[in-house]
DOPA-974374 format. One record per residue (C-alpha): residue in one letter; z, x, y; residue number from 1. Coordinates in nm, 2 decimals. Layout:
DOPA-974374
<rec rest="A" c3="Z" c1="X" c2="Y" nr="NUM"/>
...
***
This chain:
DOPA-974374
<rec rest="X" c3="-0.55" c1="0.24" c2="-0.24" nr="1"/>
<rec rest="X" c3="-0.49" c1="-0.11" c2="-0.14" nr="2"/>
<rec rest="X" c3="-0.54" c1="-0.04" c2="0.26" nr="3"/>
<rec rest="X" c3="-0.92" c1="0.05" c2="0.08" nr="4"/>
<rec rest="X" c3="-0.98" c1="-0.25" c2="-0.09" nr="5"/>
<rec rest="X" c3="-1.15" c1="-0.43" c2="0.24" nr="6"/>
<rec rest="X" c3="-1.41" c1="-0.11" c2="0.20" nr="7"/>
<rec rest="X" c3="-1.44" c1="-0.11" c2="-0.17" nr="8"/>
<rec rest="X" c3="-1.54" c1="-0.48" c2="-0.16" nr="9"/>
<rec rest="X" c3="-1.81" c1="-0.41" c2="0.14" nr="10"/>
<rec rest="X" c3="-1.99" c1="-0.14" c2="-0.11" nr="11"/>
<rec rest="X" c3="-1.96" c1="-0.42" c2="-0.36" nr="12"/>
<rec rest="X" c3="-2.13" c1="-0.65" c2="-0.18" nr="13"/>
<rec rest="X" c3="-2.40" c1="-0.40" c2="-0.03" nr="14"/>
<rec rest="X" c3="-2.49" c1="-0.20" c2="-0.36" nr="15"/>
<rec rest="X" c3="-2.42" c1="-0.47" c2="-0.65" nr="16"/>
<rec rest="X" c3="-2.75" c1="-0.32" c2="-0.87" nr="17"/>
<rec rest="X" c3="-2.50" c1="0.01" c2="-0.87" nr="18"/>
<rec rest="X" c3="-2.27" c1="0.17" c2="-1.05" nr="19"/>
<rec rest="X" c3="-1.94" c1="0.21" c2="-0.85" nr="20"/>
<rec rest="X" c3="-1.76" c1="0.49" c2="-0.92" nr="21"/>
<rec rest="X" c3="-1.37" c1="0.56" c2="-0.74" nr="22"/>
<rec rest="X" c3="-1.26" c1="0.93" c2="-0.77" nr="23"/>
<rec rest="X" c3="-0.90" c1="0.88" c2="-0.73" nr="24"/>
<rec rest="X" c3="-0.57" c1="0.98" c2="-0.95" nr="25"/>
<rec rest="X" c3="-0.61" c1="0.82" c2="-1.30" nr="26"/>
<rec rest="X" c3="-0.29" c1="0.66" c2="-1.25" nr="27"/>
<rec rest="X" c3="-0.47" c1="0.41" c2="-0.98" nr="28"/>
<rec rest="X" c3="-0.70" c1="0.30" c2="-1.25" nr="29"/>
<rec rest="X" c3="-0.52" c1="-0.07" c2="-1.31" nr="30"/>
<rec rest="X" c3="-0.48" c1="-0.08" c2="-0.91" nr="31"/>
<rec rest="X" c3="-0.87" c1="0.01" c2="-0.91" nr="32"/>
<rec rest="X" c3="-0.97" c1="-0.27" c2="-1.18" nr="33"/>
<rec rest="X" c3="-0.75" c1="-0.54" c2="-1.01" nr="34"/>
<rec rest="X" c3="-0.93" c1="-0.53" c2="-0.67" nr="35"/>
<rec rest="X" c3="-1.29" c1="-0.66" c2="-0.89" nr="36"/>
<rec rest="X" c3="-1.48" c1="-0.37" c2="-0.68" nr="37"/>
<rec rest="X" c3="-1.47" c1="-0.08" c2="-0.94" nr="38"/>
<rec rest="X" c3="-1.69" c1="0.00" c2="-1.22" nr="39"/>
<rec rest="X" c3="-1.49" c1="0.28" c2="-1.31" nr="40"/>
<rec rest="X" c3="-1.23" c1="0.56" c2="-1.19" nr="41"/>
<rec rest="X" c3="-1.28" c1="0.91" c2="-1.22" nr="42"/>
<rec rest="X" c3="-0.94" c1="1.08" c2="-1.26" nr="43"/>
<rec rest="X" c3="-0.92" c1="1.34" c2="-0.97" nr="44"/>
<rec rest="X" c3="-0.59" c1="1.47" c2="-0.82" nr="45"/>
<rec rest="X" c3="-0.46" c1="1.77" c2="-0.65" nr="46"/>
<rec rest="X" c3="-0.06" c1="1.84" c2="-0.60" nr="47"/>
<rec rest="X" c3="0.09" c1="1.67" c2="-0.26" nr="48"/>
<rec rest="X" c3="-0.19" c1="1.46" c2="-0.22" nr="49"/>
<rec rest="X" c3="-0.44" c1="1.74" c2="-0.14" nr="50"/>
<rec rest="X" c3="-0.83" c1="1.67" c2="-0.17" nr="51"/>
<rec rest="X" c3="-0.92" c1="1.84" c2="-0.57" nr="52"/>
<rec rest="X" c3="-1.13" c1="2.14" c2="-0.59" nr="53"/>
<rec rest="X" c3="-1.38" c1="2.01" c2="-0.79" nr="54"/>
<rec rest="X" c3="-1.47" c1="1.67" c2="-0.95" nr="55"/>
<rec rest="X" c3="-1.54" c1="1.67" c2="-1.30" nr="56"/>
<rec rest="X" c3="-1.87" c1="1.48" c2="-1.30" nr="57"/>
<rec rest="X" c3="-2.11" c1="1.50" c2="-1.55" nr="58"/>
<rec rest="X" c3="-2.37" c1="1.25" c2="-1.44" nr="59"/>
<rec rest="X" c3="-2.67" c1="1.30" c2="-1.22" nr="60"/>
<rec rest="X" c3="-2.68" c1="1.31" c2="-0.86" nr="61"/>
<rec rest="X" c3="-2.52" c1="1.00" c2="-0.70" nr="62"/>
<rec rest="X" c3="-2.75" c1="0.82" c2="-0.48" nr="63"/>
<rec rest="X" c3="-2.49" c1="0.77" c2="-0.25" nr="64"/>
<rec rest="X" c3="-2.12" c1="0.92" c2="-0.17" nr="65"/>
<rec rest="X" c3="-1.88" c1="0.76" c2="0.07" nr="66"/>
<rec rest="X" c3="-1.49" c1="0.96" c2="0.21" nr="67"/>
<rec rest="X" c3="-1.27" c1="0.70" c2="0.18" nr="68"/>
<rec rest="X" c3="-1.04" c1="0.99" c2="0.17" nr="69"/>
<rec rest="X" c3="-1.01" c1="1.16" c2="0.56" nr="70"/>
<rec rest="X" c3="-1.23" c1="1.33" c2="0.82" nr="71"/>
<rec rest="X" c3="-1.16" c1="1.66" c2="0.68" nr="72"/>
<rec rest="X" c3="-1.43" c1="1.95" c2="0.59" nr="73"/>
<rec rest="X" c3="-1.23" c1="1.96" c2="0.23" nr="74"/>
<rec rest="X" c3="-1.32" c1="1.60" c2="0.09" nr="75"/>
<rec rest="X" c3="-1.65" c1="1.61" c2="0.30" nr="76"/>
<rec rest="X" c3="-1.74" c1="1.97" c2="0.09" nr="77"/>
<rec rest="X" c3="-1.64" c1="1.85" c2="-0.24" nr="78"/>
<rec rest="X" c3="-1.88" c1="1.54" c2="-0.23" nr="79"/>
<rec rest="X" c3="-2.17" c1="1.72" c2="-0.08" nr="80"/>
<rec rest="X" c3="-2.11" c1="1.98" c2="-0.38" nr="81"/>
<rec rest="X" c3="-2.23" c1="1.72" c2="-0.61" nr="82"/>
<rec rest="X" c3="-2.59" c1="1.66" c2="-0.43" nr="83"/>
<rec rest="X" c3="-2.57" c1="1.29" c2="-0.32" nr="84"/>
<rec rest="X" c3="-2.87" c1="1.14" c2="-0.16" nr="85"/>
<rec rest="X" c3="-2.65" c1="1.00" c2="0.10" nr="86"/>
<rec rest="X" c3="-2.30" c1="1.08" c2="0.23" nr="87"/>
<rec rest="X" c3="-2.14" c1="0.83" c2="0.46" nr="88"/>
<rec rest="X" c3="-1.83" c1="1.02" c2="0.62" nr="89"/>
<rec rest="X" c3="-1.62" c1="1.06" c2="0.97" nr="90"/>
<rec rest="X" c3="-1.77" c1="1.35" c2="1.15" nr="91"/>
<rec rest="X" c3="-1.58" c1="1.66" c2="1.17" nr="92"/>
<rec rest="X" c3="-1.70" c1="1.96" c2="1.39" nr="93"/>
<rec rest="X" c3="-1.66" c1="2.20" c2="1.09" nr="94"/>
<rec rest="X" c3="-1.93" c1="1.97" c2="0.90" nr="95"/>
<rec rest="X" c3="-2.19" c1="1.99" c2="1.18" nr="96"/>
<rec rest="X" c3="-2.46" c1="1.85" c2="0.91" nr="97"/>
<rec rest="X" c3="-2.26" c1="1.51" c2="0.86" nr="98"/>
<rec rest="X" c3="-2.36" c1="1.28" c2="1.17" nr="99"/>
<rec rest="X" c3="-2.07" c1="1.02" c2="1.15" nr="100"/>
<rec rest="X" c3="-1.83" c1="0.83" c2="1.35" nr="101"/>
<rec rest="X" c3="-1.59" c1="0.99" c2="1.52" nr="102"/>
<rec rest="X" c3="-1.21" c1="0.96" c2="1.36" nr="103"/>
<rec rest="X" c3="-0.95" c1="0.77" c2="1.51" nr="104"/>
<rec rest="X" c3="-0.60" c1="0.96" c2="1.45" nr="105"/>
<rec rest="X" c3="-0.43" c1="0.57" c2="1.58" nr="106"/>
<rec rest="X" c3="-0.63" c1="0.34" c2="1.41" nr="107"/>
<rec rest="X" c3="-0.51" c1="0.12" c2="1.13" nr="108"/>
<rec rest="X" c3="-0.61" c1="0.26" c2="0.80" nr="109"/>
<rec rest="X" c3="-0.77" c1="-0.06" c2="0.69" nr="110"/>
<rec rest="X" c3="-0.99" c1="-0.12" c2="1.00" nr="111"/>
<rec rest="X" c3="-1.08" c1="0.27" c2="1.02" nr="112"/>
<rec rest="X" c3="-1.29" c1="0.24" c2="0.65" nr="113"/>
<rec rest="X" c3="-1.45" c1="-0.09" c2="0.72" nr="114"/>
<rec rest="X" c3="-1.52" c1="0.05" c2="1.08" nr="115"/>
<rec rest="X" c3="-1.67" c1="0.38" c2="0.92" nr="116"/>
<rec rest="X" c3="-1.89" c1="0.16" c2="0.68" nr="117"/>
<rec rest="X" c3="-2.04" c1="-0.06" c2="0.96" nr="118"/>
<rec rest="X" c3="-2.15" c1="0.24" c2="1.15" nr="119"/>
<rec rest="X" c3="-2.37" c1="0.28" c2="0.87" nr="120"/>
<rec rest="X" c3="-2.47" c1="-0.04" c2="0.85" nr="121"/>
<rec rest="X" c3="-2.26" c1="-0.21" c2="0.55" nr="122"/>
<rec rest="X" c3="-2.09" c1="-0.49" c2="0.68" nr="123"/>
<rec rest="X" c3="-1.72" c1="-0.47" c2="0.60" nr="124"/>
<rec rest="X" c3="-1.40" c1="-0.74" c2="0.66" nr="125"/>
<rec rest="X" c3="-1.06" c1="-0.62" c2="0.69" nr="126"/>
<rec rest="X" c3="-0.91" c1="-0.90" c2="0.60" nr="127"/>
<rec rest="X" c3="-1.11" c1="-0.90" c2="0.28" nr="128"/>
<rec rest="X" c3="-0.77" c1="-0.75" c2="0.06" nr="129"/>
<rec rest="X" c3="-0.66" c1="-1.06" c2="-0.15" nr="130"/>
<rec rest="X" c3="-0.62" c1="-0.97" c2="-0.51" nr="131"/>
<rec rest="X" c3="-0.68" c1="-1.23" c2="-0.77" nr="132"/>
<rec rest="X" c3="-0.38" c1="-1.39" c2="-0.92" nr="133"/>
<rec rest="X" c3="-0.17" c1="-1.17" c2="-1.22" nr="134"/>
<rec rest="X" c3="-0.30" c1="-1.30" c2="-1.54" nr="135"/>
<rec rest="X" c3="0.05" c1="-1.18" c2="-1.68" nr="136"/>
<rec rest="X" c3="0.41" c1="-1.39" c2="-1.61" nr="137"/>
<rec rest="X" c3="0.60" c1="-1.27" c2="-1.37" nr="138"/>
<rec rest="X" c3="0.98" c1="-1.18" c2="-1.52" nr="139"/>
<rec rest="X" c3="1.16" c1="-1.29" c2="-1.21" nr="140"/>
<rec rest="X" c3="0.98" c1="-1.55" c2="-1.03" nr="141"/>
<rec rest="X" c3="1.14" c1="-1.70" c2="-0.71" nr="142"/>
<rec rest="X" c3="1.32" c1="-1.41" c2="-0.64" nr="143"/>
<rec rest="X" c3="1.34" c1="-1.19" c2="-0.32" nr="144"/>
<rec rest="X" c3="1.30" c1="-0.86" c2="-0.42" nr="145"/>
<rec rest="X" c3="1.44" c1="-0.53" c2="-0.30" nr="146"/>
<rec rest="X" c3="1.29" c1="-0.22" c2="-0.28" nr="147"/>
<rec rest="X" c3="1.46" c1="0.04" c2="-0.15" nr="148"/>
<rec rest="X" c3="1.26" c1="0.33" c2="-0.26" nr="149"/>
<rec rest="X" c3="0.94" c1="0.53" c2="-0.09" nr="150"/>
<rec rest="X" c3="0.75" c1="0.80" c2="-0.13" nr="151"/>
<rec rest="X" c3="0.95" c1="1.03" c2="0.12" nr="152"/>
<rec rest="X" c3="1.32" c1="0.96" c2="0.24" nr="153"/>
<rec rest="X" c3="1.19" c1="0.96" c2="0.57" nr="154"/>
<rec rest="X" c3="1.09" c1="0.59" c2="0.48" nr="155"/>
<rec rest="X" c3="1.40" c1="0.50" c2="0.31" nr="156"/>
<rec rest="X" c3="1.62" c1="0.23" c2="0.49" nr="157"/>
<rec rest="X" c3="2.01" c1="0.37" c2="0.36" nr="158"/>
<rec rest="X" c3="2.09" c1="0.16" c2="0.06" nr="159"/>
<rec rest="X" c3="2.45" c1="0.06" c2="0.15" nr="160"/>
<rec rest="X" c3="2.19" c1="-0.19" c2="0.42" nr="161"/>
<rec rest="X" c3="1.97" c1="-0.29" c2="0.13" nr="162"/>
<rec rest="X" c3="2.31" c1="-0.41" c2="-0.07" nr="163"/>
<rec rest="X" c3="2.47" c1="-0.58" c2="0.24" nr="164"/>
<rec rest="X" c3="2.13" c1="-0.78" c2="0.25" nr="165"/>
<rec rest="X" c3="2.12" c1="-0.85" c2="-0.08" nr="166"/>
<rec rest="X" c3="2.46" c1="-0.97" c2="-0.11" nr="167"/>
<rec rest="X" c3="2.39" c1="-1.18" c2="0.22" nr="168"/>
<rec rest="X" c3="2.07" c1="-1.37" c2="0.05" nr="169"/>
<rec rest="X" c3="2.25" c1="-1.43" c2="-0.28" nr="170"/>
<rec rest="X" c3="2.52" c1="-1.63" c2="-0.06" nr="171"/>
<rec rest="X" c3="2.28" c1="-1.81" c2="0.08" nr="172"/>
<rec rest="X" c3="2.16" c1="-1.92" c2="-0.31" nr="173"/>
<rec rest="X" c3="1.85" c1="-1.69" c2="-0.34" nr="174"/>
<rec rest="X" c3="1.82" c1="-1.47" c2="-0.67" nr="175"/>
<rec rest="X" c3="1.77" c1="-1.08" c2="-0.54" nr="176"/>
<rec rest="X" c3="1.61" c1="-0.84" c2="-0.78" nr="177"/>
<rec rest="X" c3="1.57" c1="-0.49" c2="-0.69" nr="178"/>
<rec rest="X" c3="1.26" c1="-0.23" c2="-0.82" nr="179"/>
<rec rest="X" c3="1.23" c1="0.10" c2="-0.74" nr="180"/>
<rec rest="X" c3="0.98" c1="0.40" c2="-0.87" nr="181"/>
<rec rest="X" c3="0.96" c1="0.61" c2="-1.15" nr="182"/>
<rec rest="X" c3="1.20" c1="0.83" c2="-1.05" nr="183"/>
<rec rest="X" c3="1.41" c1="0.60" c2="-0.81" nr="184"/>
<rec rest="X" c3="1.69" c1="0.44" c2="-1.11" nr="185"/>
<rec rest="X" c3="2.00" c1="0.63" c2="-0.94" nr="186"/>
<rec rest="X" c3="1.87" c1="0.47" c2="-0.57" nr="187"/>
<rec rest="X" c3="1.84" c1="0.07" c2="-0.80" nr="188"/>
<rec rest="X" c3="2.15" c1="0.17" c2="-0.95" nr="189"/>
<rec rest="X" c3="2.38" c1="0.20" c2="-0.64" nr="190"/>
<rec rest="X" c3="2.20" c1="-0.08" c2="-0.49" nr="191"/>
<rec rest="X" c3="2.33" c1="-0.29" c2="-0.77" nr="192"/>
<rec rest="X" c3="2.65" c1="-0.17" c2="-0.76" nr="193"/>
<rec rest="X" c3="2.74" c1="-0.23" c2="-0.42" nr="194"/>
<rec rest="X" c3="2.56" c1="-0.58" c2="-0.41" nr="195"/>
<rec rest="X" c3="2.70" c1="-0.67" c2="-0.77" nr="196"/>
<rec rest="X" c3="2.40" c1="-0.71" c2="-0.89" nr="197"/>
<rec rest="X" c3="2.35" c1="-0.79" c2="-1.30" nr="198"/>
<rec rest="X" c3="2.17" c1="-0.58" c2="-1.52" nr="199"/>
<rec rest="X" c3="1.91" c1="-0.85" c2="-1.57" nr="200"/>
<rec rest="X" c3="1.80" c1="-0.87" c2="-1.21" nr="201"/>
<rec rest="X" c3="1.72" c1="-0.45" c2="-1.20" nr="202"/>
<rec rest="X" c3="1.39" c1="-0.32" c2="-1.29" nr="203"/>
<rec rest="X" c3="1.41" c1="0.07" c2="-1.35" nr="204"/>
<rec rest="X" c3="1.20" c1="0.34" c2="-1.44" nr="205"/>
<rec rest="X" c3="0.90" c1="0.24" c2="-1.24" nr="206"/>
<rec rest="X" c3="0.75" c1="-0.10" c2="-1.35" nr="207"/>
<rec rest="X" c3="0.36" c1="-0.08" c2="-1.49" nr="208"/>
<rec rest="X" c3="0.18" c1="-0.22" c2="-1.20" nr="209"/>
<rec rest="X" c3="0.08" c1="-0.54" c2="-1.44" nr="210"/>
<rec rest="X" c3="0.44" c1="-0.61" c2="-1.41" nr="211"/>
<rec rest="X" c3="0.48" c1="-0.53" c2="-1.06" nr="212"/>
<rec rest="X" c3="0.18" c1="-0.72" c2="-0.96" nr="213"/>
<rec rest="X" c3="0.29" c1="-1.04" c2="-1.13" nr="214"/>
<rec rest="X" c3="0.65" c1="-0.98" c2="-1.04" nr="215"/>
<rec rest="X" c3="0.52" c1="-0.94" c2="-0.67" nr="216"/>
<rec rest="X" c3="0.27" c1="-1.24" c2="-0.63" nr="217"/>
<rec rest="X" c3="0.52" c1="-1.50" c2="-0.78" nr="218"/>
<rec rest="X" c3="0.85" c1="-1.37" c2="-0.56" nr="219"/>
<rec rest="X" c3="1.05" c1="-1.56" c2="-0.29" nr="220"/>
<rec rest="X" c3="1.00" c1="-1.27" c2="-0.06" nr="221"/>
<rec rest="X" c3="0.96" c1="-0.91" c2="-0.03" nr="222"/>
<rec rest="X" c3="1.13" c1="-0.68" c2="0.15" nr="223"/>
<rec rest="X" c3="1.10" c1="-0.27" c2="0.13" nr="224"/>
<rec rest="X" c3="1.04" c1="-0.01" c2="0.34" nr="225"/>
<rec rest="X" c3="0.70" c1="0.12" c2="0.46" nr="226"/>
<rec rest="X" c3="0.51" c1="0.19" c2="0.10" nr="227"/>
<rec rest="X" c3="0.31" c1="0.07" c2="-0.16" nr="228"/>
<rec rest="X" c3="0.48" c1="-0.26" c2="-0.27" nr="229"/>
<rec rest="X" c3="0.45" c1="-0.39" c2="0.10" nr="230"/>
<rec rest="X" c3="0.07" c1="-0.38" c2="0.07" nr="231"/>
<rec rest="X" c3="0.12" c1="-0.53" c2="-0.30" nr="232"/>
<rec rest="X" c3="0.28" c1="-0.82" c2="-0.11" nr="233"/>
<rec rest="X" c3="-0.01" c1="-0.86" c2="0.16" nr="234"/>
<rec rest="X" c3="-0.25" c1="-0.83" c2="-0.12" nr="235"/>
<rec rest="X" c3="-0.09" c1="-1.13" c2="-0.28" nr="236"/>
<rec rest="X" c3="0.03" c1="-1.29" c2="0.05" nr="237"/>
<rec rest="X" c3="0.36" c1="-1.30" c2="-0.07" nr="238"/>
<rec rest="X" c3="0.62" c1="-1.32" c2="0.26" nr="239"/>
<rec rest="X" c3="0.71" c1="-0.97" c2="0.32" nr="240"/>
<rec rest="X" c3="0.98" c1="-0.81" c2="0.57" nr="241"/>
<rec rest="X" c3="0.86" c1="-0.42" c2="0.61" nr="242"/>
<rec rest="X" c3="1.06" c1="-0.20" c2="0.76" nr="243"/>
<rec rest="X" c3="0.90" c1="0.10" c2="0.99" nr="244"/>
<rec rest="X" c3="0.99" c1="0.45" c2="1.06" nr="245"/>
<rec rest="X" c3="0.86" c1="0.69" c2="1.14" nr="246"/>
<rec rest="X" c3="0.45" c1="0.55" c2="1.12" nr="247"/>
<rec rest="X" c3="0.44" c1="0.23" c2="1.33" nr="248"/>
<rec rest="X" c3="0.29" c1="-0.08" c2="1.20" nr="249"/>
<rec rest="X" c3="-0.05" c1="-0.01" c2="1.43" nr="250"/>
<rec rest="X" c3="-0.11" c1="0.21" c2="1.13" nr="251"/>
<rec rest="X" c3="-0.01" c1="0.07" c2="0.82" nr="252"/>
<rec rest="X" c3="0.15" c1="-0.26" c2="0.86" nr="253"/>
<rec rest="X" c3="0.04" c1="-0.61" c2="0.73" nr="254"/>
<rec rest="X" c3="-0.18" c1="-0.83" c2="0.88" nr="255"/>
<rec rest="X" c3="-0.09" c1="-1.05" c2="1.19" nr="256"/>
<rec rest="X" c3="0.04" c1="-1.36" c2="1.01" nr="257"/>
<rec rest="X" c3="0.36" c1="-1.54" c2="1.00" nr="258"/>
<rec rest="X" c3="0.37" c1="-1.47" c2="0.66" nr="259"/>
<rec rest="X" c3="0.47" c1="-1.09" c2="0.73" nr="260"/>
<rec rest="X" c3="0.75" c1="-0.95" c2="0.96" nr="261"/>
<rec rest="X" c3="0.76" c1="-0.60" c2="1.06" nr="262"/>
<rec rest="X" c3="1.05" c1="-0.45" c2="1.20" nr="263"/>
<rec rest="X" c3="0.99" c1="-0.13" c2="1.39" nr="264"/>
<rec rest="X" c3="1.16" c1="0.05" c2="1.73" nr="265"/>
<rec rest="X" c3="0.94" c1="0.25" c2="1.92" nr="266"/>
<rec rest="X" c3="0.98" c1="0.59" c2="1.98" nr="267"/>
<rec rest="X" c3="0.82" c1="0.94" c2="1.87" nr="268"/>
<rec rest="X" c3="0.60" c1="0.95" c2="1.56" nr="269"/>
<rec rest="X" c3="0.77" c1="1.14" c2="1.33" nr="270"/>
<rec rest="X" c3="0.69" c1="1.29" c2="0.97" nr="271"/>
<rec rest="X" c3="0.66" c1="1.01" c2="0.66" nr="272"/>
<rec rest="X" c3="0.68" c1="1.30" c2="0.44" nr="273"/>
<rec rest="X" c3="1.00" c1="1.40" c2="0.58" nr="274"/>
<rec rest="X" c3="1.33" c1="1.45" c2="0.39" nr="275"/>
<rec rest="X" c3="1.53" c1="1.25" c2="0.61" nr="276"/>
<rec rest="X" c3="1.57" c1="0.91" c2="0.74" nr="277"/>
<rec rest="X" c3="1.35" c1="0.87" c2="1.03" nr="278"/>
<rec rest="X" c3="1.61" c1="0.77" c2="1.34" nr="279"/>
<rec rest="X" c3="1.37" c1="0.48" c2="1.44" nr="280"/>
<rec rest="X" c3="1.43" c1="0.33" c2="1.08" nr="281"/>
<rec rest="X" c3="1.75" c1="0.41" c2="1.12" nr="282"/>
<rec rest="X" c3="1.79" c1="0.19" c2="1.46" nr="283"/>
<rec rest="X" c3="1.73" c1="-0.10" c2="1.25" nr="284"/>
<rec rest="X" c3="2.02" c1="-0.31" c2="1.17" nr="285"/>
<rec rest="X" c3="2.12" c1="-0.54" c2="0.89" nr="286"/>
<rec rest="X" c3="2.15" c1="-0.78" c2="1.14" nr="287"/>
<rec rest="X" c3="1.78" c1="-0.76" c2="1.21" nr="288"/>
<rec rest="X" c3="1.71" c1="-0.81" c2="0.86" nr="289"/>
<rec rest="X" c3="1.91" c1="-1.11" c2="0.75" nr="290"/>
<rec rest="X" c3="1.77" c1="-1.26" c2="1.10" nr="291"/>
<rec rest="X" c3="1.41" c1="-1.20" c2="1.00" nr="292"/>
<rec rest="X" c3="1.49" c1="-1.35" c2="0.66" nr="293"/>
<rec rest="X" c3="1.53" c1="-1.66" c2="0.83" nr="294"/>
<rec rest="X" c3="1.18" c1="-1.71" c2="0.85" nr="295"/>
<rec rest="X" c3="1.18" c1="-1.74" c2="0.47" nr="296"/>
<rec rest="X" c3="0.91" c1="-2.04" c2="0.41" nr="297"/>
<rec rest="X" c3="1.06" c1="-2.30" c2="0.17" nr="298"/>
<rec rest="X" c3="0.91" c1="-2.36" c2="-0.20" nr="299"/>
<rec rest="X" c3="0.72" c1="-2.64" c2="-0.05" nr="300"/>
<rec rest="X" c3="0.53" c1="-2.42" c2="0.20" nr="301"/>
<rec rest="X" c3="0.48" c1="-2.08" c2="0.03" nr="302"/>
<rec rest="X" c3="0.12" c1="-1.95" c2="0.04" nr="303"/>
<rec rest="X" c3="-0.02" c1="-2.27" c2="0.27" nr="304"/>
<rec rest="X" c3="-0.15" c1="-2.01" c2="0.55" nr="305"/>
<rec rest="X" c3="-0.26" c1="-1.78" c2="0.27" nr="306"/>
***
């Protein structure tokens, strides 16, 4: 959603007598509304991420309907099914009909919507992702915070590294709070254990995204593993550490800036849905970590290259 934002903003800009519409899950909605792009979400999900079979739209024809979603004959059929009077997508060979630009498998998933909406025509920045500032306090500001959690354990840096670099930075005087998902307490709770953590500095049970946005864009630093909150902290140019495996950063990492450290090995792509621990992600030490953490700007300096 956030890797979007740059395109969302270019439609914006090009169509602002429209209505914009985002068909995404209806748990996106508060993601959707921060980014100032959206007139409204239209709840539409499928199980593992699949494109829906159908979206329950009840208004006329849309004049124009853009796949921010893939280059796949799925996402490309369910929009045409509602009759738009244009559709701006990547062309496929099973979509003959659709005379778009050709899809990219390496390209980085913000450049790739922006480049798709300039072949049309729309001008579109990729560095256009800043979200406005959280209107609500953060509940842990200056802190570095820890995310250990991801979407798949492919993308999940062991934990016993997360608490030795958390211990580390609370030596060295820096308050370290960890989040983690929904469904992610047991991964924050032997975090905290190992690094001694207090209760006070643990957010469980998956933080509204309110919360996590403020908590977020008024922290020290974040550091996690390739998944949402690293693009929360590029969308609020927060200092971020991101740890790769098995995607590179070509694909999905932060912007070239100071601001943001990647930390990636090269080797074979592997799976990011996978159940394991990617071995590239696993190559990367705690050493490596603590060393990037030296970067850390001071008070005085944080956001100036923003």
């Amino acid at each position: 959603m956030l890797a979007g934002v740059p395109a969302l903003r270019a439609l914006r800009g090009a169509f602002p007598g429209h209505e914009l519409v985002l068909a995404a899950p209806a748990e996106l909605a508060p993601v959707a509304a921060a980014t100032g792009a959206v007139d409204r979400l239209l709840p539409a999900s499928a199980p593992g991420r699949a494109v829906p079979r159908t979206l329950h739209w009840d208004g006329p024809p849309p004049d124009i309907a853009v796949d921010l979603h893939g280059d796949g004959p799925p996402s490309h059929r369910l929009l045409s099914a509602l009759r738009p009077g244009r559709l701006l997508a990547f062309a496929h060979p099973q979509t003959p009909e659709i005379e778009g630009p050709e899809w990219r498998a390496e390209e980085h998933e913000r450049h790739r919507w922006c480049r798709l909406l300039t072949s049309y025509g729309i001008p579109a920045d990729p560095a256009d992702l800043l979200l406005p500032p959280p209107r609500e306090p953060s509940p842990a500001p200056g802190a570095v915070v820890l995310h250990p959690g991801a979407g798949a354990p492919s993308r999940r840096w062991p934990v016993d590294r997360y608490a030795a670099v958390a211990t580390a930075l609370r030596e060295r005087g820096h308050r370290v709070v960890v989040t983690g998902g929904a469904a992610e307490d047991d991964l924050v709770a032997s975090l905290a254990q190992r690094a001694e953590l207090p209760d006070t500095d643990l957010f469980t049970g998956g933080l509204p995204f309110s919360s996590l946005s403020a908590l977020v864009a008024e922290a020290h630093a974040v550091i996690s593993g390739d998944t949402g909150i690293a693009h929360l902290a590029v969308a609020h140019a927060t200092t971020s550490i991101t740890l790769f495996g098995p995607v590179p950063p070509s694909r999905w990492g932060p912007p070239a800036t100071p601001r943001h450290r990647t930390l990636w090995h090269p080797g074979p792509a592997g799976d990011p849905h996978g159940h394991h621990p990617d071995p590239g992600l696993l190559r990367i030490t705690t050493q490596e970590v603590l060393a990037a953490t030296n970067t850390f700007p001071t008070p005085d300096t944080h956001r100036a290259d923003a």
